[in-house]
N, C-alpha and C positions, 0 to 999 in steps of 0.2 A: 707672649707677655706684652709686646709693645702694642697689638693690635684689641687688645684687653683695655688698655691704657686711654687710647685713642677713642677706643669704643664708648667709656665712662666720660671723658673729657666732651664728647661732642655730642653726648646724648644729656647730660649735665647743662651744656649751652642750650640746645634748645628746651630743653626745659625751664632752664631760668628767665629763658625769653618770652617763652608762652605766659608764664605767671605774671611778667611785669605787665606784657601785652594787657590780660584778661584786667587786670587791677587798674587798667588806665582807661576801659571802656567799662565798668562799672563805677567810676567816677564820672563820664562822660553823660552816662545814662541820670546818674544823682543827679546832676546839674541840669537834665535837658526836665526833668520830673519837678525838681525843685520850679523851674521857669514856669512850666505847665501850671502847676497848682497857683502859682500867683499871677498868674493872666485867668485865671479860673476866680480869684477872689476877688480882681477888677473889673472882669465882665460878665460875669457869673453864668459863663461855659464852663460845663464840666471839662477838669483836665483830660479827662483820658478822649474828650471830643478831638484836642488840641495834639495827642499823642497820636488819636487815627491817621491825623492830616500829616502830620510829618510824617509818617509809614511812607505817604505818595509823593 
């Protein structure tokens, strides 16, 4: 029973940690895309030129 317990309790934790994780790098990505497209309206580089170069 107690290892039942322990088992839901610590598999619970890492799950709720992966989710905050994933939801805090698909806001990182909105913002890095959002930038791209308006350095693309200023200089009229396509953004995703602007996405290649941050890959390296």
């Amino acid at each position: 029973m107690i290892k039942r317990v322990f088992l839901i309790v610590v598999s619970s934790y890492f799950l709720l940690t992966t989710i905050a994780y994933a939801e805090e790098n698909v806001d990182e990505e909105e913002q890095k895309i959002n930038m791209f497209k308006q350095m693309e309206a200023v200089t009229n580089i396509p953004w995703y030129y602007y996405a290649a170069m941050n890959q390296y």
